[in-house]
Backbone bond lengths (Angstrom), bond angles and torsions (degrees), N, CA, C in turn:
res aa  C-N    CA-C-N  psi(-1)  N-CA   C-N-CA  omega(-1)  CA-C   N-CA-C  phi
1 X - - - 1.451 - - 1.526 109.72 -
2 X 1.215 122.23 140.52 1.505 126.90 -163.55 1.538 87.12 -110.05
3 X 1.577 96.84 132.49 1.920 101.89 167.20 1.851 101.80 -97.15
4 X 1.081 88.88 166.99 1.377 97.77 -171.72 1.579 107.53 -163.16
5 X 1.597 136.30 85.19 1.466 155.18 -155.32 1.376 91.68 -105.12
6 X 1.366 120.45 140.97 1.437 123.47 139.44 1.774 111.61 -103.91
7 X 1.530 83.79 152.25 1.428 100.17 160.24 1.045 147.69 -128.91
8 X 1.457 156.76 50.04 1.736 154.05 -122.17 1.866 93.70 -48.89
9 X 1.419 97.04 141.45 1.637 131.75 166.44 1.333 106.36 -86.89
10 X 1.204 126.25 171.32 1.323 148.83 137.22 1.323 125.11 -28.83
11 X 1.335 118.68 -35.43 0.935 140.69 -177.50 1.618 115.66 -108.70
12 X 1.599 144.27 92.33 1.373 164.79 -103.93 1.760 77.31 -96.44
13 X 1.380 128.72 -72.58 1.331 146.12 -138.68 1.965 89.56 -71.21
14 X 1.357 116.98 -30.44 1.750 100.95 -175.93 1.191 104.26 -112.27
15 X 1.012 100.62 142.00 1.744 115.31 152.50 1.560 125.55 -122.33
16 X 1.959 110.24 139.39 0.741 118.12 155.10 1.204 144.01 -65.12
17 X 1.115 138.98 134.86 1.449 149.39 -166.98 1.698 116.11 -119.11
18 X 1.218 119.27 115.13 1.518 131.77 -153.40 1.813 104.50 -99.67
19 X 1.064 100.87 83.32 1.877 85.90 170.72 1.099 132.18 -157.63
20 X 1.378 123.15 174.52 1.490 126.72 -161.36 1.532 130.77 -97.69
21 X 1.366 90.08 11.23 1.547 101.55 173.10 1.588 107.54 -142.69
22 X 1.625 86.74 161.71 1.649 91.70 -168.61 1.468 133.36 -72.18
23 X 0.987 153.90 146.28 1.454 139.21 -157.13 2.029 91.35 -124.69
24 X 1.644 79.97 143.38 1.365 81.90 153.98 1.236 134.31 -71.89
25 X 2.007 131.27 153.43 0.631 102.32 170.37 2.101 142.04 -57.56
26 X 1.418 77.62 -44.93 1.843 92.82 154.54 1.549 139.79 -77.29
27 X 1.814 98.97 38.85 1.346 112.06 -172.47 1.529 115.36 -62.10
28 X 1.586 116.15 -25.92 1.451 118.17 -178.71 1.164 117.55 -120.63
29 X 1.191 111.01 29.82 1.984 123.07 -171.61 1.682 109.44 -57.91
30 X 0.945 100.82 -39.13 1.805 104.59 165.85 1.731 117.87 -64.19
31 X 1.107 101.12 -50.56 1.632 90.18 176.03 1.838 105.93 -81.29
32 X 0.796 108.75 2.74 1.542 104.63 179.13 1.501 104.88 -102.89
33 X 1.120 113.52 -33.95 2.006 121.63 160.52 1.283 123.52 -52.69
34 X 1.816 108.68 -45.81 1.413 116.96 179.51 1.589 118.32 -91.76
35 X 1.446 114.08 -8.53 1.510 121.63 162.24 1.407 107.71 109.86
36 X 1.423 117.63 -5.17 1.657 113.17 -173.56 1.580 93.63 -58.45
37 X 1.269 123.88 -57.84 1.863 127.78 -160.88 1.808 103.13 -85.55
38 X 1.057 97.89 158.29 1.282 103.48 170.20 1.518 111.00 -130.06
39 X 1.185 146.16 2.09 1.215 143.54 177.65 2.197 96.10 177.21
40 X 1.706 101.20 124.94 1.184 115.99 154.08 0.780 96.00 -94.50
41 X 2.033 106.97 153.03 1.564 112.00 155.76 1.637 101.25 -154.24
42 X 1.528 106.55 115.30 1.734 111.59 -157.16 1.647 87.94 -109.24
43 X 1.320 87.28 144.90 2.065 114.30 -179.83 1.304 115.39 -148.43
44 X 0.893 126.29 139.03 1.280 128.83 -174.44 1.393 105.77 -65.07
45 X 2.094 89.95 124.15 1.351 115.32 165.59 1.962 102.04 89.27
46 X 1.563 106.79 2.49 1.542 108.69 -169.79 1.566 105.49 -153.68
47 X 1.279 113.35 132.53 1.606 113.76 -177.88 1.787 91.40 -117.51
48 X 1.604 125.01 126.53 1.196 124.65 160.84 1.595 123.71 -107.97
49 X 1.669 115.05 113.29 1.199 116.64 -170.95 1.425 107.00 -91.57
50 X 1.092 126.51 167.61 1.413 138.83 152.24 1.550 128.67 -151.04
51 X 1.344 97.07 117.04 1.847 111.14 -178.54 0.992 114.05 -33.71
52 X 1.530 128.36 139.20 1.947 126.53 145.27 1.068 106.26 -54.58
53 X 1.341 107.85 150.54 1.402 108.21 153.28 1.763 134.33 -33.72
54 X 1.110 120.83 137.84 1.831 117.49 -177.48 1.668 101.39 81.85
55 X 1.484 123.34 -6.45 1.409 103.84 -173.65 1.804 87.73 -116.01
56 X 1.846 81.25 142.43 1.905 93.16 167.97 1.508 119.87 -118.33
57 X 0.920 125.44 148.03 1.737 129.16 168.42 1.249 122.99 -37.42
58 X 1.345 120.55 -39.13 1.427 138.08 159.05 1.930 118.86 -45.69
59 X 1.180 73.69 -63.49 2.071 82.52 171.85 1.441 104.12 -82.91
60 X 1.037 132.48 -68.28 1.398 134.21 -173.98 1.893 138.38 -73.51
61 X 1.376 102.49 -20.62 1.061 128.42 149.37 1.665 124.24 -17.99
62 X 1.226 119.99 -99.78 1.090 115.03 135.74 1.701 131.57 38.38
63 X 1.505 90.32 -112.45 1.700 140.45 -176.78 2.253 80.99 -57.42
64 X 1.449 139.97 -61.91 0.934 136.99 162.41 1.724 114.12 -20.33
65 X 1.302 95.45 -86.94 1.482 116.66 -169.78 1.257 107.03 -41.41
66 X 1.166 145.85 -55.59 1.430 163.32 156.28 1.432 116.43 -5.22
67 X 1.571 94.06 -67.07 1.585 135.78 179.20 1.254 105.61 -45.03
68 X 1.403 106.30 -63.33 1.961 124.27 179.41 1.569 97.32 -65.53
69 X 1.098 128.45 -66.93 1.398 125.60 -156.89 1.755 103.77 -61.29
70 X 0.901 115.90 -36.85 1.964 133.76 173.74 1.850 90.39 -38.90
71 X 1.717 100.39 -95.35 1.183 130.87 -166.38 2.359 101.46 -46.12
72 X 1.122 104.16 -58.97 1.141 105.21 158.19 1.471 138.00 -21.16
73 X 1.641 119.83 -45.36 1.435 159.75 -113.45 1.467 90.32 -149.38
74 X 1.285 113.84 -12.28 2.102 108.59 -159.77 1.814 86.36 -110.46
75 X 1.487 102.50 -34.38 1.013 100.57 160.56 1.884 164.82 -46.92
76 X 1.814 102.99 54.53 1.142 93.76 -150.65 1.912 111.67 -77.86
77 X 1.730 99.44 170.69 1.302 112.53 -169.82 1.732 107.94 -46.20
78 X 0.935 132.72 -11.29 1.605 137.75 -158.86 0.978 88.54 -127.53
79 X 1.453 161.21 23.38 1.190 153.02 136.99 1.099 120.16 -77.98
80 X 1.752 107.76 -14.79 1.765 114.07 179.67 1.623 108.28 -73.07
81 X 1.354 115.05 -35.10 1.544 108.27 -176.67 1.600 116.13 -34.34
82 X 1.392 122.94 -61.69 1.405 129.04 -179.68 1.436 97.95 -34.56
83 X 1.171 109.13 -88.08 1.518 137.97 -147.32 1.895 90.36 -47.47
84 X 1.284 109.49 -57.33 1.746 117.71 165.17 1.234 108.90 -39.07
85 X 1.628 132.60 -63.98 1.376 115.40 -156.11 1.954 93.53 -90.11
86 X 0.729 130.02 8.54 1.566 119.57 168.97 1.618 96.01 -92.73
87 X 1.237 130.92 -62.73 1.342 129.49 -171.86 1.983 109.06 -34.36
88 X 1.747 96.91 -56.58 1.479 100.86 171.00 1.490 127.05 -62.31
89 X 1.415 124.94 -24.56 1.351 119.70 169.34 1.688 111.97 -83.97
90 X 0.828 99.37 12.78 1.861 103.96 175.08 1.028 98.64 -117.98
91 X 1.097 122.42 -45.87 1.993 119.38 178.70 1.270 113.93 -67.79
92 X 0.984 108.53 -85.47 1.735 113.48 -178.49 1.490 132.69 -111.07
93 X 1.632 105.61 6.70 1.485 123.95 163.32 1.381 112.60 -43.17
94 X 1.860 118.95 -49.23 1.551 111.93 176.20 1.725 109.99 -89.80
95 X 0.941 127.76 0.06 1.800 113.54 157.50 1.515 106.30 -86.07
96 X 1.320 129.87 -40.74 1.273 118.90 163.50 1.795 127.29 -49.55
97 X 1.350 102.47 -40.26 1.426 106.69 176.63 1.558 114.49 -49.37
98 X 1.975 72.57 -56.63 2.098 90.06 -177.48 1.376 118.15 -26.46
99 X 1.320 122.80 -44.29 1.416 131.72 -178.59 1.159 104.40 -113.07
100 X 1.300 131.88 50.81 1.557 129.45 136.91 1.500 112.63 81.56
101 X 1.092 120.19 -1.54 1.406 126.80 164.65 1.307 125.23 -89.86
102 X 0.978 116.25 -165.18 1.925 129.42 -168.68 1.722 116.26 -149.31
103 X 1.134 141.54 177.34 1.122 129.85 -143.29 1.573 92.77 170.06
104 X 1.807 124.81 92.74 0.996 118.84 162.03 1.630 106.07 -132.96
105 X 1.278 99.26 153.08 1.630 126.75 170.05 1.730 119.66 -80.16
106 X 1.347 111.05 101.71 1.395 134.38 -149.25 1.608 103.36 -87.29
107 X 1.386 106.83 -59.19 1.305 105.68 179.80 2.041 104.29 -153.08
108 X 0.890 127.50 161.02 1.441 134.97 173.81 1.823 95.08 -129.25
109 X 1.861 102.12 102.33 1.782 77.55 174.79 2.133 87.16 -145.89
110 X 1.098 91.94 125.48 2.015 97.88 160.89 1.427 97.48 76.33
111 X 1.692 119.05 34.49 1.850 115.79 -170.51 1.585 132.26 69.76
112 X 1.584 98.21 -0.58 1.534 118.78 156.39 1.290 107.46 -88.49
113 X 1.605 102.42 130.15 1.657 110.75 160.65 1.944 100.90 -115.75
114 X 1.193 104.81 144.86 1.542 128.61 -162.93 1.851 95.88 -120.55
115 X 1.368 82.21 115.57 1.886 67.36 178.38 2.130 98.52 -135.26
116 X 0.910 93.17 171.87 1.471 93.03 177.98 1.704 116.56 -126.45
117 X 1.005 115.51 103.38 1.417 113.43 168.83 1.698 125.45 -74.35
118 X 1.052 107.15 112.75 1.772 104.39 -176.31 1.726 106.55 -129.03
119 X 1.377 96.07 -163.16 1.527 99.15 -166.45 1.675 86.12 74.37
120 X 2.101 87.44 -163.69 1.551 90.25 -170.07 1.533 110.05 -69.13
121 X 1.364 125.89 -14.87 1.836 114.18 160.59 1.278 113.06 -46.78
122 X 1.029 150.12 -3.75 0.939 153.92 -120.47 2.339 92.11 -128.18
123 X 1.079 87.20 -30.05 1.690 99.02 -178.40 1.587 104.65 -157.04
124 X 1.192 103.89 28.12 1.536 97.80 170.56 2.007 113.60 -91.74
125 X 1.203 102.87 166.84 1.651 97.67 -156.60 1.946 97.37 -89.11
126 X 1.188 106.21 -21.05 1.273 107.40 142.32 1.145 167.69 -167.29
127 X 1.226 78.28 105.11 1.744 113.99 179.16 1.772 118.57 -66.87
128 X 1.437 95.91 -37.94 1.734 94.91 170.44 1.923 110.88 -63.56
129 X 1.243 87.16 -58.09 1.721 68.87 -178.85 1.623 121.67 -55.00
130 X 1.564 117.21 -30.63 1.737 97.06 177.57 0.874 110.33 -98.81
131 X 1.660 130.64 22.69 1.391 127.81 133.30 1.832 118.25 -61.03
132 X 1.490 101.64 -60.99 1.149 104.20 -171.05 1.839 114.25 -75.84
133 X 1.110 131.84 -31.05 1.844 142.45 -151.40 2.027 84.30 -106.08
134 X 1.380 125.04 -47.02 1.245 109.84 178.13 1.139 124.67 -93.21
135 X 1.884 117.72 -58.80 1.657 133.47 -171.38 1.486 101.77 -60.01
136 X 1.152 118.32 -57.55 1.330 121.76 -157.16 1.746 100.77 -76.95
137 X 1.363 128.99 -51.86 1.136 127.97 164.74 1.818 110.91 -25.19
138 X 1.377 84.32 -75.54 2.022 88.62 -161.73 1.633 85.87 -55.62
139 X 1.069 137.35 -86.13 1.643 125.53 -161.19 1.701 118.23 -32.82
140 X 1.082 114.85 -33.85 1.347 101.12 167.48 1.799 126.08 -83.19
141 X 1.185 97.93 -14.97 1.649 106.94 -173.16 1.447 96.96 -72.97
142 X 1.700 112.97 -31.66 1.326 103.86 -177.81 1.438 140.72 -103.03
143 X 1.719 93.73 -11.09 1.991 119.41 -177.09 1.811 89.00 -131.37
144 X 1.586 102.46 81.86 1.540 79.69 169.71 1.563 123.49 -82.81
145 X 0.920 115.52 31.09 1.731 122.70 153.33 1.291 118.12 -85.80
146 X 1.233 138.86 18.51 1.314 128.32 -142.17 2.111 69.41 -116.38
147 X 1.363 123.81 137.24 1.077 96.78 156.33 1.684 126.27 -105.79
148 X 1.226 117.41 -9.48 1.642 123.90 154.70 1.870 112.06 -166.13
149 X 1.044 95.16 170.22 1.429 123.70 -171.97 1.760 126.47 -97.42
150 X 1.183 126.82 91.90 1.485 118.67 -169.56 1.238 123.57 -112.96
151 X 1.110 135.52 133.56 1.474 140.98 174.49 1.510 109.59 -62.78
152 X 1.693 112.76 131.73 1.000 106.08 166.58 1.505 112.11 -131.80
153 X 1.544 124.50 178.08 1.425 129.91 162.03 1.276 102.48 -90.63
154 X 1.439 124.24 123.67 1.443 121.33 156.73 1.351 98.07 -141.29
């Protein structure tokens, strides 16, 4: 089940949106086509909307929340693998290379990510720490549902 909280800003026209799964970046491309939104801006663990002009939370609100919770909801748990193993080859795919190893994403299943270090990671003495100080770092900074990160042989 995907949560999905609002919260009012400082600012009357946006609201924050509180939740535990990841959003696309083009989670509200429809209301941003038809003019209700005027600027998404998605962060991990937080979706920030903001009204067009002439639209209020009261009327539109709603018809919003829906939108997010839908697209949110389309989102299943095994759809994170992609989005995971691209995040890791941009993060730490080239320090892993650097030293002759490899760095793939095995499985994403129940908030476990399974990854496999090979090449010379593969038997290097440490491998736990750039599992734990790099892999596991960047994946949580960015899916905070993920609840840990494990090395595997495959």
């Amino acid at each position: 089940m995907v949560r999905l909280h609002p919260e009012t800003t400082d600012d009357a026209s946006t609201m924050r949106w509180i939740t535990d799964a990841t959003a696309p970046t083009d989670v509200a491309a429809e209301l941003i086509a038809d003019g209700t939104l005027a600027a998404v801006d998605v962060a991990p663990g937080q979706i920030l909307t903001r009204l067009a002009p002439g639209h209020t939370w009261a009327a539109d609100g709603p018809r919003v929340r829906t939108t997010l919770f839908q697209a949110l909801s389309a989102a299943a748990p095994g759809d994170l693998q992609e989005p995971i193993a691209r995040l890791l080859a941009r993060e730490v795919g080239p320090y892993v290379a650097s030293h002759g190893g490899e760095l793939r994403v095995v499985s994403v299943d129940d908030g476990v990510v399974s990854v496999a270090l090979e090449g010379t990671c593969g038997h290097c003495s440490l491998r736990s720490q750039t599992l734990t100080t790099m892999v596991a770092a960047a994946v949580r900074a960015e899916f905070p549902q993920i609840r840990s990160v494990r090395a595997v042989h495959a």
